[in-house]
N, C-alpha and C positions, 0 to 999 in steps of 0.2 A: 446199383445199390437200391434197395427196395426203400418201400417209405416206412418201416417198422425198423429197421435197423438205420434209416439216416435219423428218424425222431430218438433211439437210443444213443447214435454217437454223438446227437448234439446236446442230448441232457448229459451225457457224458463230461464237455466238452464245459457244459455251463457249472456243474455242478466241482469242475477242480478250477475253475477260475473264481467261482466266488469263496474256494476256502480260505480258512485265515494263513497268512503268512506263517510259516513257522517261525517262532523264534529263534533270533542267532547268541550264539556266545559270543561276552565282551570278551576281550582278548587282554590277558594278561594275567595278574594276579592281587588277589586280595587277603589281605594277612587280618587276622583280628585277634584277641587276647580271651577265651572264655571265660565263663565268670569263676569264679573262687571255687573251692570246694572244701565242706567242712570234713575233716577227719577226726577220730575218735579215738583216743588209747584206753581203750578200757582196764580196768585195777591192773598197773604198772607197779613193777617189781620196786623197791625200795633199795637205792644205790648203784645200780644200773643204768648207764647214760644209753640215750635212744635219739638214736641220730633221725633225725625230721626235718625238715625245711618248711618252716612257717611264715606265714603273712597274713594279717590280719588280727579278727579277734579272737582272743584265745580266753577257755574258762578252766581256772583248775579246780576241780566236781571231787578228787580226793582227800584222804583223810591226810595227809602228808603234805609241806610245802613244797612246791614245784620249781627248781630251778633252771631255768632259758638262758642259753650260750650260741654266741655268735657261732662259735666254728663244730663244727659236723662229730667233734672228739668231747663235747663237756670242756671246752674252754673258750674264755673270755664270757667269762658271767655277764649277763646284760640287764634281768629281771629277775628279782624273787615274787613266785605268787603264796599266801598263804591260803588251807583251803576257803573256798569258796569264794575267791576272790579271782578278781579277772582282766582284763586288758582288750584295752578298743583297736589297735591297731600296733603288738608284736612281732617282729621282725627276728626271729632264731635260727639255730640251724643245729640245733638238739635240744634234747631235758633229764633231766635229773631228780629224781624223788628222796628226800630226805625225810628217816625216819626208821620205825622197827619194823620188820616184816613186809604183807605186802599193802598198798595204797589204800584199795577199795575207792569204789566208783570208776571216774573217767575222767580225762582230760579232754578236752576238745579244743581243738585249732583247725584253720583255714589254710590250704593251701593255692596258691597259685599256678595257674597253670599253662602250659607254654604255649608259646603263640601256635594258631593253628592257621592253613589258607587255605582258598578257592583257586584252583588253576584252572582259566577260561570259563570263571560262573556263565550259567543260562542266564541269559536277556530276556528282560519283561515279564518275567514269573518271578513270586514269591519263591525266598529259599528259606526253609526254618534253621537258622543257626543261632545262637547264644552268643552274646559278645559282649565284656567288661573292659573297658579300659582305653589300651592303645589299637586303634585301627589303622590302617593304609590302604588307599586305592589304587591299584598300579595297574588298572584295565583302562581302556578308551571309551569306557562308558561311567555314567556316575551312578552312584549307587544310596538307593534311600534306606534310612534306619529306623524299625518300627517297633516297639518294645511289645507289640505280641505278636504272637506264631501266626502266621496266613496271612501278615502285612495288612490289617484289618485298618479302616482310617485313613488319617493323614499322617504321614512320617515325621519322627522326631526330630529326624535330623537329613541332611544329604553332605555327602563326600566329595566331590567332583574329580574327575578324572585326576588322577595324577596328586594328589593331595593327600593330608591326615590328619588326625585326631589324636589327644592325648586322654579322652573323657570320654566315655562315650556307654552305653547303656543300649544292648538292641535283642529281639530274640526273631528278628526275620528282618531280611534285606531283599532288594532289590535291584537289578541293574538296569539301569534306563537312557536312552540316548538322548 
């Protein structure tokens, strides 16, 4: 071997032992709850039940009062809104508009949305995901919660392996050994 190709295999040589490790996936799964999502029934027909699943705050924005039922059919009344009245924290699963013709404006309400996971997240990178509520860690790694995108700072919260949360508030995570 010459000396121009033994000085190339050795920068070779030096140059993949000093990269960085790659990172490895925790191994498991991470479940978390996203956050709400506000939905909008814009000028809803008057007398027409509209089946919705709501949680949260809800505003009724029309000219008609708004009626909220537990079950998916307009029954088991639960709230009457009149307009422009509202609620911090309704729990329905239909509405009802009472009155002549149609509503005009809008309804707005929050929905919930279903739990979402990570099978085998990346280790020691930021992941940007959104997360409200209930979390679980079910990886062999633990994982930090940082309420902005790119895990900027110090983390609000950590999970440890195997563990959960019934509160939680994150929009990037982390897994960490």
């Amino acid at each position: 071997m010459n000396r121009s190709s033994l000085a190339v295999s050795m920068a070779a040589a030096v140059s993949l032992a000093l990269q960085p490790g790659t990172a490895s996936a925790a191994q498991g799964l991470f479940t978390y709850t996203p956050p709400p999502v506000e939905e909008a029934l814009h000028a809803p027909r008057v007398g027409v039940c509209y089946p919705m699943e709501g949680d949260g705050p809800v505003k009724n924005e029309t000219r008609y009062e708004a009626q909220l039922f537990r079950g998916a059919n307009c029954s088991g009344l639960e709230y009457l809104l009149q307009p422009g009245q509202g609620h911090r924290n309704a729990v329905f699963g239909s509405a009802r508009f009472i009155g002549q013709g149609s509503a005009a404006g809008y309804f707005s309400y929050t929905v919930t949305p279903l739990p979402e996971a990570l099978q085998n997240p990346q280790a020691d990178r930021c992941i940007d995901i959104r997360g409200e509520g209930h979390a679980a860690n079910r990886t062999d790694k633990a994982v930090l919660l940082y309420t902005r995108p790119g895990c900027p700072g110090t983390p609000n919260a950590t999970i440890l392996a195997g563990e959960q949360v019934s509160h939680s508030r994150f929009a990037g995570v982390e897994f960490v050994s």
